[in-house]
Structure formats: C-alpha cells, structure tokens
N, C-alpha and C positions, 0 to 999 in steps of 0.2 A: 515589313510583314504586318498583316492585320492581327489586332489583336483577338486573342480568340474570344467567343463565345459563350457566356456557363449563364442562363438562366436559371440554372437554381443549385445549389452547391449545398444543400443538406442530406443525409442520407437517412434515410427509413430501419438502416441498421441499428438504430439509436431509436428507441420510440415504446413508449411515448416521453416525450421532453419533460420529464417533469422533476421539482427537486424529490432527491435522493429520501426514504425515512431514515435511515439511519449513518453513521462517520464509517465503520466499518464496516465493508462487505462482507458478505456470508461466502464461503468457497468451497467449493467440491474437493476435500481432499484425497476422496480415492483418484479423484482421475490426478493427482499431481504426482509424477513418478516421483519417489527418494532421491536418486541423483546419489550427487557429492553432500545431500542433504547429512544431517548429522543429529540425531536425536529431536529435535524438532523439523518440520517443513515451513514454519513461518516464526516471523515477529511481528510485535509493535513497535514504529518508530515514530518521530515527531519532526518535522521539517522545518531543519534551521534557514536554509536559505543558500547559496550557489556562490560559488570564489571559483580561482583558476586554477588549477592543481596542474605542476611541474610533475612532468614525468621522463622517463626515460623510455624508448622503444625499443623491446626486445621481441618483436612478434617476427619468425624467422617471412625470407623473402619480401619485407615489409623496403620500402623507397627510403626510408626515414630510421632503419634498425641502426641502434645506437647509438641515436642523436635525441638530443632533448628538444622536448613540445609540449607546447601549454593546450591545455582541454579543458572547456569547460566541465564544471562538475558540481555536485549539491549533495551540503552537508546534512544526514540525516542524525540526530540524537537518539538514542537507544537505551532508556533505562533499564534495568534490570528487570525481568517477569517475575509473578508469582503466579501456582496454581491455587486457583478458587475451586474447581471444581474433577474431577473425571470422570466421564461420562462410558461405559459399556454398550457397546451395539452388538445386537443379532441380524444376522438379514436384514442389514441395512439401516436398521431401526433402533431406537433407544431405547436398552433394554432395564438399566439400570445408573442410576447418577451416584458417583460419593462425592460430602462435600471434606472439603480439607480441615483442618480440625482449629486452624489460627487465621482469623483475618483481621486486616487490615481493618481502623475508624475508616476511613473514607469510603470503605466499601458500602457505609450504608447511604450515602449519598448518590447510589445507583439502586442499590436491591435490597431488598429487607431480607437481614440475615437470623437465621434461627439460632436459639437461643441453646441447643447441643447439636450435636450431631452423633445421629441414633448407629450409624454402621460408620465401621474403619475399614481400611484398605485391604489390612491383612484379614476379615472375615470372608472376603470374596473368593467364590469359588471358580477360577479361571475358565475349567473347563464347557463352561454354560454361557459363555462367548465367544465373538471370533474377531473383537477390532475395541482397540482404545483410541478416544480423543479426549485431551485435556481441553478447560476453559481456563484463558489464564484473563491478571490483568495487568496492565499498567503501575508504573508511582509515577506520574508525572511532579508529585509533591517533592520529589528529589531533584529536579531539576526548575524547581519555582516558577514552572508553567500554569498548575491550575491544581485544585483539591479533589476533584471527581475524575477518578481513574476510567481506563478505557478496557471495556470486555470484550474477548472473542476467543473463539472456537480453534482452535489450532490442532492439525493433524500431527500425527509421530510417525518418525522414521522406521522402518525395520522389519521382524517378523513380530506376533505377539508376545513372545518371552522377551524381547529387548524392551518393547514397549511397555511394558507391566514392571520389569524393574527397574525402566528410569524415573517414571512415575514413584515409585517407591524409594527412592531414594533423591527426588528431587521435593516431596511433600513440604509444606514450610519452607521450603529454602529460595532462595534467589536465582535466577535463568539469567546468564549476560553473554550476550551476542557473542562472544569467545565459546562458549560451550555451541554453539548454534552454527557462524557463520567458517568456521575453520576450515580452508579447502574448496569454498563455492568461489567461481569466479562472473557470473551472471544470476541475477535476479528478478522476477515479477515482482508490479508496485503496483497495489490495490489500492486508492483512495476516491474520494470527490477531488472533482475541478473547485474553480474561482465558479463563486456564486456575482451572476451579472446582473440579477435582477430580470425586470420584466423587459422586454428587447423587440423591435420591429422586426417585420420580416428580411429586412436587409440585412442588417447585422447577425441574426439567427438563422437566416440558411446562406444567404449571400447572393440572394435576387439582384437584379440589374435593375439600378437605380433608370426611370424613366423619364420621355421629354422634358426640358423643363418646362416648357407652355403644358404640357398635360394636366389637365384637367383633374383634383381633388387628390391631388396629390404626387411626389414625385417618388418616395420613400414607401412604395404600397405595390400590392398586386398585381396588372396588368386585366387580368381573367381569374376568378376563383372557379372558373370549372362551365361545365354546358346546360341549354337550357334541361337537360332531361341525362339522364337519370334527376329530379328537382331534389337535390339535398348538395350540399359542401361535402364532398372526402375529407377524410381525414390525410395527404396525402397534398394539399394544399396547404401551401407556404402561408403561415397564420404569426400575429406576435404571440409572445408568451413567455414562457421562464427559458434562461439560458442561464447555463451553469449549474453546479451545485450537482452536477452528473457521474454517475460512478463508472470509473474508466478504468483499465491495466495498461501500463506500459509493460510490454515483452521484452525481454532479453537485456536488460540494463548492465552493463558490465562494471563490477565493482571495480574499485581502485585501491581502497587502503581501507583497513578497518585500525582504531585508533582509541586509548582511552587516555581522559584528559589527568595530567601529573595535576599534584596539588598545590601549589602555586597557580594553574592556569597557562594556559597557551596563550599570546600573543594574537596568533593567527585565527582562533577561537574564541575572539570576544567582542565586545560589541559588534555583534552581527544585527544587521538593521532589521529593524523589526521583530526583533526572537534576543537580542541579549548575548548572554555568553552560556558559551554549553561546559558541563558541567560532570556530565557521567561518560559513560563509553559512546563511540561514534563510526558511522560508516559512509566511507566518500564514493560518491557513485559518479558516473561519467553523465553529460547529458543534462535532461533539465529533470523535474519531474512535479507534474499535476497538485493544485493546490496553492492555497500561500502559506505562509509561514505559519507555524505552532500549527497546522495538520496534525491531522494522527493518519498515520497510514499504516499497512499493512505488508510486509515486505514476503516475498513465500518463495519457494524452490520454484523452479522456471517450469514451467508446463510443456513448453515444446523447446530447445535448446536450440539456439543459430551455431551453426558454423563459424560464419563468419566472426562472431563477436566471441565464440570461446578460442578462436586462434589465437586472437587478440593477447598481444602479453606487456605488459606497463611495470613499470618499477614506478614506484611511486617517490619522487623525492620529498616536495615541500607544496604546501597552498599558499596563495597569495591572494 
C-alpha cells in the first residue's frame, strides 16, 4: 500500500499560533451544565506526572469485566482553595465585587491588596442580582512548588440561594477537592501545552519534507502562494511559536481521588521532575497537556461521552 499523502497537517482551527498571555484559561461558566457537579464547577490542580494505575473492570458487557488492567494515567496534585474574592452579576455583567476579609502574604505577589475592605457579605442585598462567581486562589506554598499562588474565576453549582450560602459559609476557609469532586466521574482539563519554542514549518504543521537535491532547502515550503492576489495569506505554512497553546481535553475519566497519609506514600514520591506530593490528589486516565508543576484547570465536563461515563474501574493500586 502507498503511503498516503498530507501536504499540510495544521489546522486553522487553532489560529493564531501564538503563545498563550496567561497559565489559566478564562471559561464560560454559564455554558458548563452543573452535572454531578457539587458546589463548585471547577479546581486548580498542578501536574505531577503519569504512573500505571491497576484497576479492576467493572463496566457491564465490557470483554475484560472483572479482570484486572493496567491504564495509563496522571497524577494531578490538588491543594486546598481559598476564596479571594465574589464577584455578583446582572445581565451577564459585573455588577458588584466583595473582597474576603483575610488573605494570604503571597497574595501580594500577584495583586495589590487593600488595606480594609469597605463591604461584607452579609450587607449584600440578594435581590438586586441573579448569578454568583467566586475568584479563588491557590497555596502552591503547601506543596513546596513555588510562593506566587494561581488566580481564577470559578463558577458555582446550583440555583442562587445554594450559591450565596456556600459562599458564606466557605469565606476564610479552605476548598479541598473532597468538598468538589464527590460523585463526578469524567472531567474537562483546561491548560497550556509544552512550550517548543520557535519551530519550522515541518515540525509546526507537518509539511512533506522535499527533494533532497531541491534547491534552498529540503525543510521549507514548496509555494507560499500565487503570483496574484501579490501578498502571503495567512493560511500558509510559515515557522513560528509552537506550543505554549491553550487547549481542553474533553471527557477524561477519573479514576481515584486520594489524599496523601502523613508519613507519605511510597507510590507518591520522587515522581520525576515534580518531587513528592504532599496534599490531596486526583488520578485521571490518559495523558494530559503540559509538563510537570503545570497549573491547570480541571471543570465539570461541558458536553458528557457515553462512552467514557459507562466506563466503570475500581481502582486498586499505582505503580
């Protein structure tokens, strides 16, 4: 059989190539249905790195049900949230910010924090809204990653009375994936790729290497385009930045949510490049975008598979 064909293997779906301004994506939380969501629709996680996780199949009419099988899979770290901020919308819009009344030293290593805070929670008058979202942030400082915590925007579960009282009774206090992820068995994973630097157009869309006697090079072009219209499209295979691009993996199916005893896990420690983890954790199936010490964004699944919430695993052990 001949091998096939692909003169150009980039897609315009992605465009323009450029790196990313910020670690966190910004997300549309109305469009992300609640789900099995559970008082938040998202976290922050940090990406420890990928082991083989034993499992057990229990997904009915499965070839393999009740036999054990190794899956690849990758360890996310999950420290605990705090909110910073809650934010009130009207018709879509921000109608009103409170901030929380205790932060965090490290927070001024992102945002200059005032020196009171003029309104409290309970002066808010509900009725002159119709949508809560908190900002929360990171400690990475609890897991001896780095001192400048990670901000973002995170939607809430529910109608507005749930939302308004978990906000007021989570103020000051600590968010851990237990409160969040209880009962979800699939997730979206918002982060950057590997940043590759500046890249030919081989490598960055996947042009067909040419003659080798060809002329000014073999690693290049063929045609960037006709004598007329006289300019380059955009639309043509150019070098340039590759990586560092903000991408979602859909439907990820969780495997085990886990927090680490105090002595330490065995299985949990010198993981290469990232160390030993240290707070609560979540084992997902598959691989997922980025390298190690990422900050990513984990959120209720936007559009749910079939296929991967049939899916049913018992999770034994990682290896």
């Amino acid at each position: 059989m001949a091998a096939p064909k692909s003169p150009r293997k980039g897609s315009l779906q992605f465009w323009p190539r450029k790196r990313a301004k910020k670690f966190l994506p910004s997300v549309n939380w109305s469009a992300i249905p609640s789900g099995s969501a559970k008082n938040l629709k998202g976290f922050i996680a940090y990406k420890a790195g990928m082991a083989s996780a034993f499992v057990k199949d229990k997904t009915p009419n499965s070839m393999v049900k009740d036999k054990q099988m190794i899956l690849p899979a990758t360890i996310l770290e999950c420290p605990p949230l705090k909110i910073f901020s809650v934010r009130f919308y009207k018709n879509h819009q921000v109608a009103k910010e409170i901030l929380a009344g205790q932060f965090d030293k490290d927070l001024k290593r992102v945002i200059k924090l005032p020196k009171k805070t003029p309104e409290k929670i309970n002066d808010i008058k509900t009725e002159n809204y119709d949508d809560i979202s908190i900002i929360v942030h990171s400690q990475p400082k609890k897991i001896n990653l780095k001192k400048r915590p990670d901000l973002a925007e995170i939607g809430l579960a529910g109608n507005f009375d749930e939302k308004f009282s978990f906000v007021k009774e989570n103020l000051n206090k600590e968010i851990s994936i237990f409160d969040v992820f209880n009962g979800w068995q699939i997730a979206d994973l918002r982060g950057l790729t590997k940043g590759k630097g500046f890249s030919g157009p081989v490598k960055r869309f996947g042009v067909k290497l040419r003659f080798h006697k060809t002329e000014k090079g073999q690693r290049k072009v063929g045609s960037i385009g006709p004598w007329h219209p006289p300019r380059v499209t955009f639309r043509v295979p150019m070098a340039g930045q590759m990586g560092m691009f903000t991408r979602v993996h859909y439907n990820q199916k969780i495997i085990s949510l886990g927090k680490t005893p105090k002595g330490g896990d065995e299985k949990l420690k010198n993981i290469k490049n990232y160390g030993d983890i240290k707070t609560d954790y979540i084992v997902l199936a598959g691989s997922v975008q980025g390298p190690a010490k990422r900050q990513l964004l984990i959120t209720a699944p936007l559009r749910g598979s079939k296929m991967q919430l049939k899916k049913n695993y018992e999770f034994i052990k990682l290896r």
